[in-house]
Kinemage of the C-alpha trace (Angstrom):
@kinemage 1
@onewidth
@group {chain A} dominant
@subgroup {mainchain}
@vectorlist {calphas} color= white
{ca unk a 1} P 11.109 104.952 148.337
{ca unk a 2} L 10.629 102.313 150.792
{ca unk a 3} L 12.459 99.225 151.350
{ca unk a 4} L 10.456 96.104 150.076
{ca unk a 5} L 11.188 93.161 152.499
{ca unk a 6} L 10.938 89.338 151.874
{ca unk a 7} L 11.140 87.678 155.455
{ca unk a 8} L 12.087 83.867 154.765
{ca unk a 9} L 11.772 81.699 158.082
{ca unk a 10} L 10.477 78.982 159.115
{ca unk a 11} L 9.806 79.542 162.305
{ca unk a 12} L 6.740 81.231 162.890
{ca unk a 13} L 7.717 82.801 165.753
{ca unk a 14} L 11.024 84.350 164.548
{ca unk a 15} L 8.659 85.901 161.515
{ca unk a 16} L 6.380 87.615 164.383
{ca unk a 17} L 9.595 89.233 165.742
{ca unk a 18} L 11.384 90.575 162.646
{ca unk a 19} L 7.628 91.744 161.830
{ca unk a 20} L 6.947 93.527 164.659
{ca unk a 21} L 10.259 95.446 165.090
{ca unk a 22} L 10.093 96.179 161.411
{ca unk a 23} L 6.451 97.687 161.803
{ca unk a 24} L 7.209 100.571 163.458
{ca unk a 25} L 9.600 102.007 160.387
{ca unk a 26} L 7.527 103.354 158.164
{ca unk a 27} L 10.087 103.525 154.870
{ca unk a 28} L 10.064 99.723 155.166
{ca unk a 29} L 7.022 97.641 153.520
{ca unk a 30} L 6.940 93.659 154.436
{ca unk a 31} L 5.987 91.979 150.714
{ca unk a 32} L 5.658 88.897 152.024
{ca unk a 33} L 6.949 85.806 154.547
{ca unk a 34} L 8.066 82.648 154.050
{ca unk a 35} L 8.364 79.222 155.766
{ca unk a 36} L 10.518 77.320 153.489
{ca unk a 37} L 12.297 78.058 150.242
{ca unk a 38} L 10.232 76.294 147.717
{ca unk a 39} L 7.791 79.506 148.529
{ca unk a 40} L 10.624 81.870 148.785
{ca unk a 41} L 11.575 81.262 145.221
{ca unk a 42} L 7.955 81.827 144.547
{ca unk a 43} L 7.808 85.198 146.149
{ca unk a 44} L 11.240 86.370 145.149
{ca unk a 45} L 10.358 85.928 141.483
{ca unk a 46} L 7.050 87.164 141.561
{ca unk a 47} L 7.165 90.209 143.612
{ca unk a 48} L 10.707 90.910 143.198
{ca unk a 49} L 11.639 92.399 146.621
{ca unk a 50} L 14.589 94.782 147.582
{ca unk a 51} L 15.836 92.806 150.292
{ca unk a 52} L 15.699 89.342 152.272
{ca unk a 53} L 15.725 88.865 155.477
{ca unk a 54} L 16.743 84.831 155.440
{ca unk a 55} L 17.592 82.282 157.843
{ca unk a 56} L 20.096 79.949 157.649
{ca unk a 57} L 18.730 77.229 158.601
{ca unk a 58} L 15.416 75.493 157.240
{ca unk a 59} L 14.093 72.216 157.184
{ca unk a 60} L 14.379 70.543 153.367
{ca unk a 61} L 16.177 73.399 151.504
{ca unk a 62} L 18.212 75.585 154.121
{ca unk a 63} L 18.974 79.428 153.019
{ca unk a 64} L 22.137 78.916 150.871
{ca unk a 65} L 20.439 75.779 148.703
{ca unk a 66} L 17.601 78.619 148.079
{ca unk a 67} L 19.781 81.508 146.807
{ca unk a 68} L 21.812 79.163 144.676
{ca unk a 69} L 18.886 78.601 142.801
{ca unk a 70} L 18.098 81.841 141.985
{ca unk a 71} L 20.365 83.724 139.312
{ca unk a 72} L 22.567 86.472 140.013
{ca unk a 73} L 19.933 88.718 137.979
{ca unk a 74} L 17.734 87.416 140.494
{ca unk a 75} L 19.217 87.858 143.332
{ca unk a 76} L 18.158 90.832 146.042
{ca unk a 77} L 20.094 92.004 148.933
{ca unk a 78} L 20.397 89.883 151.784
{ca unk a 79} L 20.547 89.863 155.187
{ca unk a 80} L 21.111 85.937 156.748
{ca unk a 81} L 19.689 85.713 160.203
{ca unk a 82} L 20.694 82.876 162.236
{ca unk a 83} L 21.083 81.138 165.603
{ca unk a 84} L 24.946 80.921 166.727
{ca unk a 85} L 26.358 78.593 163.997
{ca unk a 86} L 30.245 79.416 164.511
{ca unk a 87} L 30.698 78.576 160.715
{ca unk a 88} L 28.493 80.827 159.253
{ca unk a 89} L 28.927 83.558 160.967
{ca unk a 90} L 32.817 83.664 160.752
{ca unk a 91} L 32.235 83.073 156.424
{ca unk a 92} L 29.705 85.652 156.503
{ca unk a 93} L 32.306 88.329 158.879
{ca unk a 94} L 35.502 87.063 156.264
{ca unk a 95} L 33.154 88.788 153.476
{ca unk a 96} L 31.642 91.452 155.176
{ca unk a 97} L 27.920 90.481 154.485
{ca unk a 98} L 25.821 91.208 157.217
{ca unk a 99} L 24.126 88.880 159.304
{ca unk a 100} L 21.483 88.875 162.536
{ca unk a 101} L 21.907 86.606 165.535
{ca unk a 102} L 18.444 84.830 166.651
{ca unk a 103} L 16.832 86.645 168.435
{ca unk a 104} L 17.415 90.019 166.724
{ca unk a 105} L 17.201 93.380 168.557
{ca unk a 106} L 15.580 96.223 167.559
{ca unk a 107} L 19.196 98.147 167.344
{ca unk a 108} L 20.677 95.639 166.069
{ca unk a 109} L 17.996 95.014 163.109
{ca unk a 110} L 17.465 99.022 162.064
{ca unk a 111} L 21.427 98.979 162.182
{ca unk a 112} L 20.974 96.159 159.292
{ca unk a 113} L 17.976 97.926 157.327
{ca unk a 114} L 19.801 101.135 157.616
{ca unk a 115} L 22.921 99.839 156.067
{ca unk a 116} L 20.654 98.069 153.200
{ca unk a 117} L 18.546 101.212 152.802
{ca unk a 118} L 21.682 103.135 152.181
{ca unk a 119} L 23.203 100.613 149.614
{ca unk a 120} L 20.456 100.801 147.512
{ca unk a 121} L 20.267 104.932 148.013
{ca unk a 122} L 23.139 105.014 146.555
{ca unk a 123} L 22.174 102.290 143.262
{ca unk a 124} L 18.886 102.026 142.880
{ca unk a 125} L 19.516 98.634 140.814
{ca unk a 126} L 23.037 97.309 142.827
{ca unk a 127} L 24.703 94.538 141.722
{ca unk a 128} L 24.996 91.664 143.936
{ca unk a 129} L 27.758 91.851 146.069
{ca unk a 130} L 30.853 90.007 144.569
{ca unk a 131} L 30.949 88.471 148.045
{ca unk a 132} L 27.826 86.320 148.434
{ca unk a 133} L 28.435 85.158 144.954
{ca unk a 134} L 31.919 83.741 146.171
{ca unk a 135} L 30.247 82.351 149.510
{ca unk a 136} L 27.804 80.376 147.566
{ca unk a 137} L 30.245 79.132 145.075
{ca unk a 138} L 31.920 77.728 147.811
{ca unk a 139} L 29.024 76.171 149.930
{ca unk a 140} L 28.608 74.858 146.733
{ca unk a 141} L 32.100 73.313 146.359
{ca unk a 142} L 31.923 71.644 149.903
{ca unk a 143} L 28.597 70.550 149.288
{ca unk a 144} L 30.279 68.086 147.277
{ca unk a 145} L 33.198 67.510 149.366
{ca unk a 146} L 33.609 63.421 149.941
{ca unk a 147} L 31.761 61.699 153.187
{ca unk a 148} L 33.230 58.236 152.801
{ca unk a 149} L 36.506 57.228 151.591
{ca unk a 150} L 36.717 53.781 149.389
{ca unk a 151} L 39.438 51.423 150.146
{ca unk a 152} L 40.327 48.279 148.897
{ca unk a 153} L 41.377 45.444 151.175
{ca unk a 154} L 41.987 42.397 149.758
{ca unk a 155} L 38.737 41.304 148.157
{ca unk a 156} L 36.917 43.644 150.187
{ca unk a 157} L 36.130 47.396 149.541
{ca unk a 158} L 35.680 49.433 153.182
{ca unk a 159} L 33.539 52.739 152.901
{ca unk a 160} L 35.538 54.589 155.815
{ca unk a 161} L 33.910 57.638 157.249
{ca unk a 162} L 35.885 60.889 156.755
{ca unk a 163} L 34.678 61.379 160.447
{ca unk a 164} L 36.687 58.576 161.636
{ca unk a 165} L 39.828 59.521 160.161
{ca unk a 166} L 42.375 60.797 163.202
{ca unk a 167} L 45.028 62.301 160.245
{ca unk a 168} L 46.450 61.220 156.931
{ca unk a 169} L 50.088 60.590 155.929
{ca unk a 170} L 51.919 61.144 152.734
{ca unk a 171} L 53.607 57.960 151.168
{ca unk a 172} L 55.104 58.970 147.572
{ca unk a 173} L 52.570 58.612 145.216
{ca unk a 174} L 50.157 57.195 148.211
{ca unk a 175} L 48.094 58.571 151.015
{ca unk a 176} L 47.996 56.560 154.741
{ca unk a 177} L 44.623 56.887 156.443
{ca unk a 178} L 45.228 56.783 160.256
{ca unk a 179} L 41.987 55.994 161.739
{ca unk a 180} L 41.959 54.544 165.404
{ca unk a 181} L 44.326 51.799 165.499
{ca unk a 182} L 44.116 50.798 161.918
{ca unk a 183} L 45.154 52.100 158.807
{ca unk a 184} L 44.308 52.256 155.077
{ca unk a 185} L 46.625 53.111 152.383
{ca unk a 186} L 45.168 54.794 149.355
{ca unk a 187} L 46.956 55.545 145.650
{ca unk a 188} L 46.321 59.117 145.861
{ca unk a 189} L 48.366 62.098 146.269
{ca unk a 190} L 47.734 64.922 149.218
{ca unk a 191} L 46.856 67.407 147.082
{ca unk a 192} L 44.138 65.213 145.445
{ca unk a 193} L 42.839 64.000 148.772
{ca unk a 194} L 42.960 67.360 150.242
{ca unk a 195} L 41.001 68.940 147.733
{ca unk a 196} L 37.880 66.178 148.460
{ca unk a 197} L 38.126 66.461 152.232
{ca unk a 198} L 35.439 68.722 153.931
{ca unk a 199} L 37.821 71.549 154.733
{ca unk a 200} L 35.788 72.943 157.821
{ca unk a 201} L 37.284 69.878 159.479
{ca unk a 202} L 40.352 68.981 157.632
{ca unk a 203} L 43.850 71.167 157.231
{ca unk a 204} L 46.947 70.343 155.728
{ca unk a 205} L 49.333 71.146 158.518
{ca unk a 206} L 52.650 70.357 157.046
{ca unk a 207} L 53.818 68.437 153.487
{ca unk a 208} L 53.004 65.109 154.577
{ca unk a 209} L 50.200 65.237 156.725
{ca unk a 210} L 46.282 66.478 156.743
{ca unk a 211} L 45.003 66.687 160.330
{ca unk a 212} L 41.033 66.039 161.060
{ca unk a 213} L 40.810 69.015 163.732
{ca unk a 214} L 38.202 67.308 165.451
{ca unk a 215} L 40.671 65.074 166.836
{ca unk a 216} L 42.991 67.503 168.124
{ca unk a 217} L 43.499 67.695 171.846
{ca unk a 218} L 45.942 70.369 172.441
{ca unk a 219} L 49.284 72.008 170.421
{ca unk a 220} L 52.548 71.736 171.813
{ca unk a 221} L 55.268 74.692 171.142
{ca unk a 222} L 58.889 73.296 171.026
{ca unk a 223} L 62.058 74.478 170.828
{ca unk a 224} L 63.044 76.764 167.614
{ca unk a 225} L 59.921 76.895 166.265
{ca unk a 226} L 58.866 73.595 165.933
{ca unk a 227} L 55.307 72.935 167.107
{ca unk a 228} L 53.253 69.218 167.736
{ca unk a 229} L 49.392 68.569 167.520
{ca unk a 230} L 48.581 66.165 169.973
{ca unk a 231} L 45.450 64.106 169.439
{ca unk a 232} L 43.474 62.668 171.242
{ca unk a 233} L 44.728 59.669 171.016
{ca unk a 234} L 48.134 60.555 172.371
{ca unk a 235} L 49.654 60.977 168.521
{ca unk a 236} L 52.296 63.895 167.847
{ca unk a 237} L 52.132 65.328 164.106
{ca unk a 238} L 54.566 67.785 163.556
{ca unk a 239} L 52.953 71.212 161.971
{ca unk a 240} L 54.953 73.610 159.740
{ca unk a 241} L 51.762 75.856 158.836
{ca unk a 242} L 51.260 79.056 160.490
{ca unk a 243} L 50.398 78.399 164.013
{ca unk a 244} L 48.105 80.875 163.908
{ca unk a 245} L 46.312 79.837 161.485
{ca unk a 246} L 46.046 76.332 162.588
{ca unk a 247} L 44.550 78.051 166.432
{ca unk a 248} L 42.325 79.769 164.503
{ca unk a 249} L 40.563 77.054 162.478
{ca unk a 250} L 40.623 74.952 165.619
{ca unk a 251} L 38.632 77.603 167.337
{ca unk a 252} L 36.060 76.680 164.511
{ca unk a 253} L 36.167 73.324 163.920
């Protein structure tokens, strides 16, 4: 049985490719290409294809928006290609989905149909993979992450930028925005704040403070233990989460 493929690009260039190195496989059949994912949804629905082959990023609707539309009885396998966007690819490697770097090699493309090919081999109708479900619940989530923070001063309400904000402090019952040389002071708990940040850019490093990464210049190891984020600014916050971890999501923010 061959492999019905759906490529979804909007380059027209990048379809060419992934059309030519797929032509020379003669299990695989090419149902169709896209350039956007109005037409996708179109073509998924209507000719119901074994596989996508989908970039990540499109003008308008990019890949995720499109395959949150579609229902998980809808959905086919999927392969994401992309150019080098350090996000996506590490979310895609935490779940084990598979994914294809712009431009795509030959190897490195047959690598992905054979892996797809065998999937379905061994269930004809597979279920989607618990994964992608999870990934697109939580583009989904940050999608609605906040983008401006509302504070009251005085008469005045100021939309500040989540951008802008260097860190934030815990006060009791209050959160202190630390943004430049000014600050804001919010009634809202951490946790509550936390949860509405965009958390590709924002951690929690300790109890009382939530660190914009972006504005990290360096960490600084002390003695027993104790370690310093140093913005770039000059400003020492103390971290008690993993240092590890905190590297690790620097690497990425």
């Amino acid at each position: 049985m061959k492999l019905r493929v759906l490529i979804i690009d909007d380059e027209s260039l990048a379809r060419d490719r992934l059309r030519r190195l797929l032509g020379s496989d003669p299990e695989v059949e090419i149902v169709g290409e896209c350039a956007d994912g109005p037409s996708a949804l179109e073509q998924i629905r209507e000719r119901r294809p074994d596989l996508l082959l989908l970039d990540v990023q499109m003008p308008g609707m990019d890949g995720f928006e499109m395959l949150r539309k579609l229902g998980p009885g809808e959905l086919p396998g999927v392969v994401f290609v992309t150019a080098y966007d350090e996000h996506a690819v590490r979310a895609f490697e935490s779940r084990a989905l598979d994914y294809l770097l712009k431009p795509p090699t030959k190897a490195r493309l047959a690598e992905a149909i054979s892996r797809a090919r065998q999937q379905l081999h061994t269930s004809p109708a597979p279920a989607v993979p618990q994964a992608l479900l999870d990934l697109l619940a939580e583009r989904e989530a940050a999608a609605t992450r906040i983008r401006r923070i509302a504070v009251k001063s005085g008469e005045r309400l100021i939309f500040v930028p989540t951008e802008q904000i260097d860190w934030v402090e815990a006060a009791g019952n209050y959160a202190v925005l630390h943004v430049g040389k000014e600050t804001h002071i919010l009634r809202e708990t951490m946790g509550a704040l936390e949860a509405q940040l965009p958390p590709e850019a924002f951690l929690r490093v300790s109890r009382s403070a939530i660190l914009n990464l972006r504005r990290v210049k360096e960490l600084l190891s002390q003695r027993a233990g104790e370690h310093d984020a140093i913005l770039l600014d000059g400003q020492r916050i103390g971290i008690t989460r993993s240092l590890r971890e905190v590297e690790e999501r620097l690497r990425f923010a």
